[in-house]
PDB file as gemmi writes it, atoms N, CA and C in Angstrom:
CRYST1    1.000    1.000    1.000  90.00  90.00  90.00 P 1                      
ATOM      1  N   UNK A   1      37.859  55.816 -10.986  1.00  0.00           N  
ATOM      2  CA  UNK A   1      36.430  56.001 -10.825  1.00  0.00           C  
ATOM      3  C   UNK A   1      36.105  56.960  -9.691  1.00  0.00           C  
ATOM      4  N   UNK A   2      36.838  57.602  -9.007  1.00  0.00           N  
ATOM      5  CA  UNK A   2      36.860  58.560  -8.062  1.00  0.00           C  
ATOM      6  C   UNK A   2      35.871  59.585  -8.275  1.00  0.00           C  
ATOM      7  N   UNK A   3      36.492  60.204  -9.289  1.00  0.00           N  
ATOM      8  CA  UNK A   3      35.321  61.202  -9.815  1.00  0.00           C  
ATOM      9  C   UNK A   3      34.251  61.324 -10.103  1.00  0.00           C  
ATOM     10  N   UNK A   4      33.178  59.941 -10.434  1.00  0.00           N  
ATOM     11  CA  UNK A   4      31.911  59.844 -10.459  1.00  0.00           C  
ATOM     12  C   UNK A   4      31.436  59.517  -9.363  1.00  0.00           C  
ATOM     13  N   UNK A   5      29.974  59.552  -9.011  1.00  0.00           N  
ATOM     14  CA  UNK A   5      29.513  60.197  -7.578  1.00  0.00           C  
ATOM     15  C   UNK A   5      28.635  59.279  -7.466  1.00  0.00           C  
ATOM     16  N   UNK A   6      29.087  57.770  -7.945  1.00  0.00           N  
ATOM     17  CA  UNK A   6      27.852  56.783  -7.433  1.00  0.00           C  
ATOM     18  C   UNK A   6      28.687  55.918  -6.550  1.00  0.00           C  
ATOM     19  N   UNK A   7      28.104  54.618  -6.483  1.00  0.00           N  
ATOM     20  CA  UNK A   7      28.586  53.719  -5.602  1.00  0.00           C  
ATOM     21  C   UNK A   7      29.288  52.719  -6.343  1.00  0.00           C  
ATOM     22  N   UNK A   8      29.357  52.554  -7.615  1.00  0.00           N  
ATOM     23  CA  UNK A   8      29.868  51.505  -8.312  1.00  0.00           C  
ATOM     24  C   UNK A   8      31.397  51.513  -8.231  1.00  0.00           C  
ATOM     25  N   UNK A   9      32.081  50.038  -8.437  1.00  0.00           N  
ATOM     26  CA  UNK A   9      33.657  50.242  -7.768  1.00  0.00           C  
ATOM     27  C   UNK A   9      33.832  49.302  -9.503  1.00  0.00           C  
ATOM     28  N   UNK A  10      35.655  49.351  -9.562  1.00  0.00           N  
ATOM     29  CA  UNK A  10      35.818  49.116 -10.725  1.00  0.00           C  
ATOM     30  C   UNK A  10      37.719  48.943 -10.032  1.00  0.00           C  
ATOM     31  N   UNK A  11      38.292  47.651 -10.385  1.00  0.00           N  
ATOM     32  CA  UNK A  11      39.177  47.710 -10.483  1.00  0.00           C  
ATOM     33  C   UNK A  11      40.220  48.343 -11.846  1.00  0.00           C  
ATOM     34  N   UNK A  12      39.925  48.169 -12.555  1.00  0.00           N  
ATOM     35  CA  UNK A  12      40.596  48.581 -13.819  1.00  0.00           C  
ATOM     36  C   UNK A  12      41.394  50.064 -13.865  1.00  0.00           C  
ATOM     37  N   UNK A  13      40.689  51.304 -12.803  1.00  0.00           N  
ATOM     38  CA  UNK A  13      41.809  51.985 -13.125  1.00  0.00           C  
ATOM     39  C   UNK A  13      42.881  51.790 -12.006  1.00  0.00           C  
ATOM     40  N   UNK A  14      42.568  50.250 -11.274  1.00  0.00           N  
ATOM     41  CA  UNK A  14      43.720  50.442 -10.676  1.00  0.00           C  
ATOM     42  C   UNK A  14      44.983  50.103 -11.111  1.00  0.00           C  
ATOM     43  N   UNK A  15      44.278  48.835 -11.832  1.00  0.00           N  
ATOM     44  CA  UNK A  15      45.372  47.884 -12.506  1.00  0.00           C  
ATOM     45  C   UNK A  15      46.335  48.364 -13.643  1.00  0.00           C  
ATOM     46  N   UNK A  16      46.026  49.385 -14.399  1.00  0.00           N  
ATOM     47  CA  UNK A  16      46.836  49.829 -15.637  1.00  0.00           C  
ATOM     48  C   UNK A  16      48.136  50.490 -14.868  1.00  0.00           C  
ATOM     49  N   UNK A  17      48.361  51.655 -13.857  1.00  0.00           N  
ATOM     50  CA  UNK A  17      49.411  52.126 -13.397  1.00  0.00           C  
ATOM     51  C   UNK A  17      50.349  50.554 -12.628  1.00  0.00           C  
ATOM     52  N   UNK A  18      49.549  49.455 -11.979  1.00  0.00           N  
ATOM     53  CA  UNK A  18      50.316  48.348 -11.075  1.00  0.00           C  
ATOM     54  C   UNK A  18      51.294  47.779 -12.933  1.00  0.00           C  
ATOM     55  N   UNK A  19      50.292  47.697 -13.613  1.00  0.00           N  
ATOM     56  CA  UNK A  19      51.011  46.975 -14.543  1.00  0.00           C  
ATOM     57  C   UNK A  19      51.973  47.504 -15.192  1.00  0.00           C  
ATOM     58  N   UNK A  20      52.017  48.875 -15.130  1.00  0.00           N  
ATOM     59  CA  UNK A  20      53.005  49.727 -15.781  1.00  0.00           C  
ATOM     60  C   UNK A  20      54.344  49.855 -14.710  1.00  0.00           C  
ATOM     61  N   UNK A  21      53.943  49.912 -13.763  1.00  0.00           N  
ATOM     62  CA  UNK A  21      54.985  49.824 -12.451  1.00  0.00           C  
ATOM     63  C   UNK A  21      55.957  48.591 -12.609  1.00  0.00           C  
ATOM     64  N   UNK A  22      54.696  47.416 -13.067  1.00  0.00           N  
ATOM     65  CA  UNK A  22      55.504  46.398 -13.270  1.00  0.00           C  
ATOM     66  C   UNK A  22      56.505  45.900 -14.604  1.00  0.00           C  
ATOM     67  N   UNK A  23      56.019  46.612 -15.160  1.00  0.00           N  
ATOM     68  CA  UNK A  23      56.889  46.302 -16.544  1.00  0.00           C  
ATOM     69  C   UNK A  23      57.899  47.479 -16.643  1.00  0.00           C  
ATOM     70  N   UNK A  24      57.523  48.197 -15.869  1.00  0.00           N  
ATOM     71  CA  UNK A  24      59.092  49.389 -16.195  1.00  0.00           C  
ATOM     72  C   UNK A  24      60.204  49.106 -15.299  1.00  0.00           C  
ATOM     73  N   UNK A  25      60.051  48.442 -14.466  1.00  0.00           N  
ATOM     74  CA  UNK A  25      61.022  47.508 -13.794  1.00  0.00           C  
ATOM     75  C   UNK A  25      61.518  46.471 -13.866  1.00  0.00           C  
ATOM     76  N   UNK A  26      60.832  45.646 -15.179  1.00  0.00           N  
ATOM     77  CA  UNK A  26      61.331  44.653 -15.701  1.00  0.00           C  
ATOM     78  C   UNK A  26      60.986  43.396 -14.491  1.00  0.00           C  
ATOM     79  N   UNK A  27      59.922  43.842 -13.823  1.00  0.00           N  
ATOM     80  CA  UNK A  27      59.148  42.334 -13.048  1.00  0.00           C  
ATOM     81  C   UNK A  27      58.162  41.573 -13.367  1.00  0.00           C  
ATOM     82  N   UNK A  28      57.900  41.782 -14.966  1.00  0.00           N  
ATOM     83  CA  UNK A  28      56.951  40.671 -15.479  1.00  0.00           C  
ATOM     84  C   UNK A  28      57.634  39.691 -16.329  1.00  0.00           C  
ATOM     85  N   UNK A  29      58.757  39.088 -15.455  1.00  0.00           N  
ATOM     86  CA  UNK A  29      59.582  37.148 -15.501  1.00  0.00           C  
ATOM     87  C   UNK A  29      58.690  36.579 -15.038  1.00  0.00           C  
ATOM     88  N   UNK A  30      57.679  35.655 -16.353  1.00  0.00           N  
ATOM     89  CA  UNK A  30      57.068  34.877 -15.382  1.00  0.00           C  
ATOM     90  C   UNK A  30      57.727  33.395 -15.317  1.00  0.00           C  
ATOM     91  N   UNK A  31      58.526  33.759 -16.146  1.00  0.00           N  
ATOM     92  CA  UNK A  31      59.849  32.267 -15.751  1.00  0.00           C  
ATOM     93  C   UNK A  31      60.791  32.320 -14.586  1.00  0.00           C  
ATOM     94  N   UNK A  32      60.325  33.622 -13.925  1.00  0.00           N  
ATOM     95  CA  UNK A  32      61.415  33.811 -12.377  1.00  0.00           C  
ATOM     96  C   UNK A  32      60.861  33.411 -11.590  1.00  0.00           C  
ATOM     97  N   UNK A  33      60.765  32.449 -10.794  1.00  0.00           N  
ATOM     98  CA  UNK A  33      59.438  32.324  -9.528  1.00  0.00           C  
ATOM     99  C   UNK A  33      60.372  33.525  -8.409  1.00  0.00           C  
ATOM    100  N   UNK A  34      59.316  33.337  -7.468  1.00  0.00           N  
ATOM    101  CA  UNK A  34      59.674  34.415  -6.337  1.00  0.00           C  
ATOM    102  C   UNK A  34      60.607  34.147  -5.259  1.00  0.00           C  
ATOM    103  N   UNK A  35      60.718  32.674  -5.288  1.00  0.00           N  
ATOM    104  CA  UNK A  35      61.952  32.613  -4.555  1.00  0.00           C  
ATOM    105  C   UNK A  35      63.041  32.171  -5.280  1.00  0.00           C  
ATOM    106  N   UNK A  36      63.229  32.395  -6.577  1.00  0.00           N  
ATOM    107  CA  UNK A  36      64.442  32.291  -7.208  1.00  0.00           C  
ATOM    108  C   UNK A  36      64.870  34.202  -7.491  1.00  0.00           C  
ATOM    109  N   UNK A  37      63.627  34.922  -6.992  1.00  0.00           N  
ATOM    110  CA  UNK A  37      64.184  36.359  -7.446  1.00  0.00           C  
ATOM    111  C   UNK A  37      65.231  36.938  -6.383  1.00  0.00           C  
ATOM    112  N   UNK A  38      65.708  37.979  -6.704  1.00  0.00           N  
ATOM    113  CA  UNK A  38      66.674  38.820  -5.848  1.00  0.00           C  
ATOM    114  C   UNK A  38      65.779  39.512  -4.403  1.00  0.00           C  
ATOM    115  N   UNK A  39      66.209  39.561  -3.511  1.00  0.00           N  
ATOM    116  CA  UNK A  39      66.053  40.499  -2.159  1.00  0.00           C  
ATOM    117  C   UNK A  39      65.178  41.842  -2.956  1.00  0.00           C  
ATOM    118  N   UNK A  40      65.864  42.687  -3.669  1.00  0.00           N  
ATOM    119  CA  UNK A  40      65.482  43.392  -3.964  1.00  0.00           C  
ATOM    120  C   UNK A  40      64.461  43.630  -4.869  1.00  0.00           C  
ATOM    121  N   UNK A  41      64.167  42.355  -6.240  1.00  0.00           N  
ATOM    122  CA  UNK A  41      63.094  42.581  -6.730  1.00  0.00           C  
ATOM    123  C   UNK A  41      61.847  41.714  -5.786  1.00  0.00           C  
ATOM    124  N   UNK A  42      61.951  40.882  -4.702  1.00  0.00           N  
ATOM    125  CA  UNK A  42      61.490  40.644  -4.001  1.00  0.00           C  
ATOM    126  C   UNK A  42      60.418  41.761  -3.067  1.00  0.00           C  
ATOM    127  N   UNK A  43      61.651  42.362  -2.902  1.00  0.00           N  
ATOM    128  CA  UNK A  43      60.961  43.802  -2.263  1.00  0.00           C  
ATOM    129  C   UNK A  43      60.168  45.070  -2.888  1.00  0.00           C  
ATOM    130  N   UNK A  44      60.478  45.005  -3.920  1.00  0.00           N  
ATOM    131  CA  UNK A  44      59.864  45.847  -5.082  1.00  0.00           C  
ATOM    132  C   UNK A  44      58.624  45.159  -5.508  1.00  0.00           C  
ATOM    133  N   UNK A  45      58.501  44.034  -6.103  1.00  0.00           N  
ATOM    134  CA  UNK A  45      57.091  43.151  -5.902  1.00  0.00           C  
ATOM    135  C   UNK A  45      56.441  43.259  -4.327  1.00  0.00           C  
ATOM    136  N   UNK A  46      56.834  43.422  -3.482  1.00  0.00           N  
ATOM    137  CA  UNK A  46      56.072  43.377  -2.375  1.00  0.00           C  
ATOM    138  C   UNK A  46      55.586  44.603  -2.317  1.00  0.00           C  
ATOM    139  N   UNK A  47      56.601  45.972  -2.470  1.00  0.00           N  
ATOM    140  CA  UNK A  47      55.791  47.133  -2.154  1.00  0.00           C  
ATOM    141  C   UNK A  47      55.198  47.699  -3.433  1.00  0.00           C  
ATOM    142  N   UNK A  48      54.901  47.012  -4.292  1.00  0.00           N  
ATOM    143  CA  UNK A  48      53.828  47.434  -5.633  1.00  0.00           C  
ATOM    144  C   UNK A  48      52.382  46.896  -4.694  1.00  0.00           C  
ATOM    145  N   UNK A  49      52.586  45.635  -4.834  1.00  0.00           N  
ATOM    146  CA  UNK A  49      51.776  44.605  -4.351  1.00  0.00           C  
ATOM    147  C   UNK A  49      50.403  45.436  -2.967  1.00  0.00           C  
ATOM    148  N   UNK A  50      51.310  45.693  -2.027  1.00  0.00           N  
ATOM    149  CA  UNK A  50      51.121  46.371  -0.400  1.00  0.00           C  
ATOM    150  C   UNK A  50      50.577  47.806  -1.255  1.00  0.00           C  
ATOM    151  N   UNK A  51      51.223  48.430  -1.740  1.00  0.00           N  
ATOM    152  CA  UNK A  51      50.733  49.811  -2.603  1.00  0.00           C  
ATOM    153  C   UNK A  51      49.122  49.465  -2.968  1.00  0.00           C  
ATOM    154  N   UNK A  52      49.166  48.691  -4.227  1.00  0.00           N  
ATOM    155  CA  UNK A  52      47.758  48.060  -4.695  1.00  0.00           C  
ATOM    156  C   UNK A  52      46.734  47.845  -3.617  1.00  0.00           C  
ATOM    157  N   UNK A  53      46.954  46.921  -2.706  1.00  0.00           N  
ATOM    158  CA  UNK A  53      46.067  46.423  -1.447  1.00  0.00           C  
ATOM    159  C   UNK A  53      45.782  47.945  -1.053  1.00  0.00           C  
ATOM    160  N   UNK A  54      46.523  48.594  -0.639  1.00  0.00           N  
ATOM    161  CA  UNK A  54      46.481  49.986   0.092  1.00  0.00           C  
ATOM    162  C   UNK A  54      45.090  50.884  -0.522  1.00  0.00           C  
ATOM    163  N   UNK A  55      45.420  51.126  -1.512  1.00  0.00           N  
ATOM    164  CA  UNK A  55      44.795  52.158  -2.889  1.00  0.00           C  
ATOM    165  C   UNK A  55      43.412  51.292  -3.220  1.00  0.00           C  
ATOM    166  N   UNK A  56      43.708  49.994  -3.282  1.00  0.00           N  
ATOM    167  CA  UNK A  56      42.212  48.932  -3.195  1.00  0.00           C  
ATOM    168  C   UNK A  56      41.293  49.642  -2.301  1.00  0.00           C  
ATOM    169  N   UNK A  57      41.723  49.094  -1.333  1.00  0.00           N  
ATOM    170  CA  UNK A  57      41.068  49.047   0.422  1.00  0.00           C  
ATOM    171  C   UNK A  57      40.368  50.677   0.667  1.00  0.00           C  
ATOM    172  N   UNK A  58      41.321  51.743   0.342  1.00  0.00           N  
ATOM    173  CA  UNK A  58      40.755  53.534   0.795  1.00  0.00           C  
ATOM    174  C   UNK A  58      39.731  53.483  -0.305  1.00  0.00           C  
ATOM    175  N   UNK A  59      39.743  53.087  -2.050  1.00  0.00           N  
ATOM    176  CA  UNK A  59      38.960  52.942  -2.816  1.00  0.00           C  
ATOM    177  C   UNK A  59      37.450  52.541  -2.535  1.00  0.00           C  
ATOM    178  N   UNK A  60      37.289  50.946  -1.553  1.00  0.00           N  
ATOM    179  CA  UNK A  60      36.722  50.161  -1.146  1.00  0.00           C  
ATOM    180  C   UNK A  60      36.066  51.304   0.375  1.00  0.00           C  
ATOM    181  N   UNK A  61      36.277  51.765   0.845  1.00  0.00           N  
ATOM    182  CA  UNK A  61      36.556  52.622   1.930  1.00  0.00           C  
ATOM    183  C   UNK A  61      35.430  53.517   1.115  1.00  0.00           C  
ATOM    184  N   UNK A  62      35.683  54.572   0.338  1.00  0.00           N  
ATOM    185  CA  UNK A  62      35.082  55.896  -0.224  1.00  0.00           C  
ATOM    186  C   UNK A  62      33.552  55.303  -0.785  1.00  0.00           C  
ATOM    187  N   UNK A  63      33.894  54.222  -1.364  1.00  0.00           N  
ATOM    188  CA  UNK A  63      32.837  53.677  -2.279  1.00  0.00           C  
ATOM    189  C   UNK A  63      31.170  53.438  -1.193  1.00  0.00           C  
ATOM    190  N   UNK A  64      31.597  52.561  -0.062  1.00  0.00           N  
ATOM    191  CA  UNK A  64      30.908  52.012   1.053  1.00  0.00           C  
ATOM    192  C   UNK A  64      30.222  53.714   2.066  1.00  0.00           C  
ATOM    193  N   UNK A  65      31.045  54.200   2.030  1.00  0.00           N  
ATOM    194  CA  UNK A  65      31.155  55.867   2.753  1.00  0.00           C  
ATOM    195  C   UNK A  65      29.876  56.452   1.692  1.00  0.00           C  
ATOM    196  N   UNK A  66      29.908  56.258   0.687  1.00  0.00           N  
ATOM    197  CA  UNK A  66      28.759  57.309  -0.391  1.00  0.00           C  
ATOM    198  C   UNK A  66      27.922  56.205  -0.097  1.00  0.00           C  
ATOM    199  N   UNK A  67      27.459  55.205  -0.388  1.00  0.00           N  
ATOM    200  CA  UNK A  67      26.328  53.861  -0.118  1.00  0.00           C  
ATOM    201  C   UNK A  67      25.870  54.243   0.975  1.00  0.00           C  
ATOM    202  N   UNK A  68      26.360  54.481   2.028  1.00  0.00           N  
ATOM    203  CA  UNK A  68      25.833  54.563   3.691  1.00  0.00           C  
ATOM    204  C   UNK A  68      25.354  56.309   3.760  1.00  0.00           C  
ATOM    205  N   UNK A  69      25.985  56.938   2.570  1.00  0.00           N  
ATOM    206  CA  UNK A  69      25.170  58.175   3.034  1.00  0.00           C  
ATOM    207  C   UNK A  69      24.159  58.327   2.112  1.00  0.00           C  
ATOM    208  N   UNK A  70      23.669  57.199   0.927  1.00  0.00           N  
ATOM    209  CA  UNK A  70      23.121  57.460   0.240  1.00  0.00           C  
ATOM    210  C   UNK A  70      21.430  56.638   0.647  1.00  0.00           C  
ATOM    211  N   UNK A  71      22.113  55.822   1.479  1.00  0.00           N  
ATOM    212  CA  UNK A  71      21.363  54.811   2.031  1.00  0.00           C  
ATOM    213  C   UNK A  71      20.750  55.128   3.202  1.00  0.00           C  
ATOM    214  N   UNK A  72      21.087  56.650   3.916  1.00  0.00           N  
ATOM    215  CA  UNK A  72      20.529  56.998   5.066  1.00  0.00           C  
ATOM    216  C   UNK A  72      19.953  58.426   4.995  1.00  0.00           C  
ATOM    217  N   UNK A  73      20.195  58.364   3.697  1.00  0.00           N  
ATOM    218  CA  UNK A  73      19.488  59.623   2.915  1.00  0.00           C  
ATOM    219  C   UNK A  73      17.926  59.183   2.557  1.00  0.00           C  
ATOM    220  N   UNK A  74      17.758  57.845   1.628  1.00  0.00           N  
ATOM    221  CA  UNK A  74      16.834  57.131   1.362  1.00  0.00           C  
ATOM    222  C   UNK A  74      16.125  57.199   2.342  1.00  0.00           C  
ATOM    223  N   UNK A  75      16.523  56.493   3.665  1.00  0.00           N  
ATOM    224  CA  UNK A  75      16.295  55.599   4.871  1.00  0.00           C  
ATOM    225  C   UNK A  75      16.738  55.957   6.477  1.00  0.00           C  
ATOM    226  N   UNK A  76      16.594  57.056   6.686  1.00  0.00           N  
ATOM    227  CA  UNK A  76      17.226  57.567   7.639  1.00  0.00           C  
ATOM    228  C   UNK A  76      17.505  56.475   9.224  1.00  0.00           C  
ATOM    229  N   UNK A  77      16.685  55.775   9.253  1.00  0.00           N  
ATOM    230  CA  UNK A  77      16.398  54.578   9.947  1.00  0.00           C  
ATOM    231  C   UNK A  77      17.175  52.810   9.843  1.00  0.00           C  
ATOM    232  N   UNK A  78      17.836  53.464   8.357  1.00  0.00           N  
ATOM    233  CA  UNK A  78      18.677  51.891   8.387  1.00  0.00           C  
ATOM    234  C   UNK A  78      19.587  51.474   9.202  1.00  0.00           C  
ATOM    235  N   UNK A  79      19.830  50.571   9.535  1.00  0.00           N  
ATOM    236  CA  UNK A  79      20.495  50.022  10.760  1.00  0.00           C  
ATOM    237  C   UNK A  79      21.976  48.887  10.313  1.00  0.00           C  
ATOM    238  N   UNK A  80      21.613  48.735   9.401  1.00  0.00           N  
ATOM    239  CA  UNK A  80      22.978  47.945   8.860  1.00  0.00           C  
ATOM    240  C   UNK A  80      23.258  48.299   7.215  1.00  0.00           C  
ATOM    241  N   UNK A  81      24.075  47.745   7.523  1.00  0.00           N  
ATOM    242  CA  UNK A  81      24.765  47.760   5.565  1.00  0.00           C  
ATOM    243  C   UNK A  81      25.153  46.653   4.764  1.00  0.00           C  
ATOM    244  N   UNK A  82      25.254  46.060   4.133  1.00  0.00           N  
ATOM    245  CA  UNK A  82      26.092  44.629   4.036  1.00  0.00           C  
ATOM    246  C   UNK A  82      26.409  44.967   2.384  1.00  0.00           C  
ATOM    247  N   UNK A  83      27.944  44.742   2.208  1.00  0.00           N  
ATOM    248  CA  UNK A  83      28.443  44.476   1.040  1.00  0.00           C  
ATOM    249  C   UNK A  83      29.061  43.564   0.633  1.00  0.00           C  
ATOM    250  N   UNK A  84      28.511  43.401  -1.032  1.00  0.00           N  
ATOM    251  CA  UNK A  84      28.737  42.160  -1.746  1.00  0.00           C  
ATOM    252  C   UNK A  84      29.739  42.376  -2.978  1.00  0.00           C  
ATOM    253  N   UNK A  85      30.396  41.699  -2.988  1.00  0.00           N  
ATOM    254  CA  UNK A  85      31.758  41.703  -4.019  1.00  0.00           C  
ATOM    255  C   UNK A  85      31.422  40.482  -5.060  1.00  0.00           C  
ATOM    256  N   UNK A  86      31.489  40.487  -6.136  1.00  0.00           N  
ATOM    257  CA  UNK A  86      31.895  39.499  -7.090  1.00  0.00           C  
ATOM    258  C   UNK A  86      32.620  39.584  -8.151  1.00  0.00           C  
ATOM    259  N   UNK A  87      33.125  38.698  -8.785  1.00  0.00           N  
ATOM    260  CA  UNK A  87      34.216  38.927  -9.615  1.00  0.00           C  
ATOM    261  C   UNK A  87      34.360  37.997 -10.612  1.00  0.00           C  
ATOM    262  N   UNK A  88      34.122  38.764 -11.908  1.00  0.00           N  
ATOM    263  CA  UNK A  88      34.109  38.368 -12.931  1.00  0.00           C  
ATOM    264  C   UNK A  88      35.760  38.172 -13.865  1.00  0.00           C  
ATOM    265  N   UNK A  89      35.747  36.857 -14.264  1.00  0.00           N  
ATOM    266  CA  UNK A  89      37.596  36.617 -14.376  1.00  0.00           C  
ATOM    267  C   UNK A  89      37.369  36.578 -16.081  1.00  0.00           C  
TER     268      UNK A  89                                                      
END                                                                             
């Protein structure tokens, strides 16, 4: 969603590359729990995982950055911001 120039956030294009990451590595055992996995797919789930959070968060970051300039464009005088997350499962 990078490329469109509003404020709306959207996980979904994050999730298709995490899930592809995850299945081309053969880490979607969901009969493996995590401490029966190896060191190494241990570590590979962690840095998908830390990746995701990462790419979330600068996402979350850009989104809030256009709101506050869009919002002081409106409002040159606004004094706070407050954002609301919800999540539909």
């Amino acid at each position: 969603m990078r490329q469109h120039k509003d404020c709306n956030f959207s996980y979904a294009g994050l999730k298709t590359p995490v899930r592809l990451a995850i299945e081309s590595r053969n880490l979607c055992t969901d009969d493996i729990p995590i401490s029966s996995a190896t060191e190494e797919d241990r570590q590979l789930r962690a840095n998908i995982a830390a990746s995701f959070q990462r790419i979330a968060v600068l996402h979350l970051e850009d989104r809030c950055q256009r709101a506050v300039e869009w919002a002081l464009k409106m409002r040159p005088s606004i004094k706070n911001f407050v954002m609301q997350i919800s999540c539909c499962c």
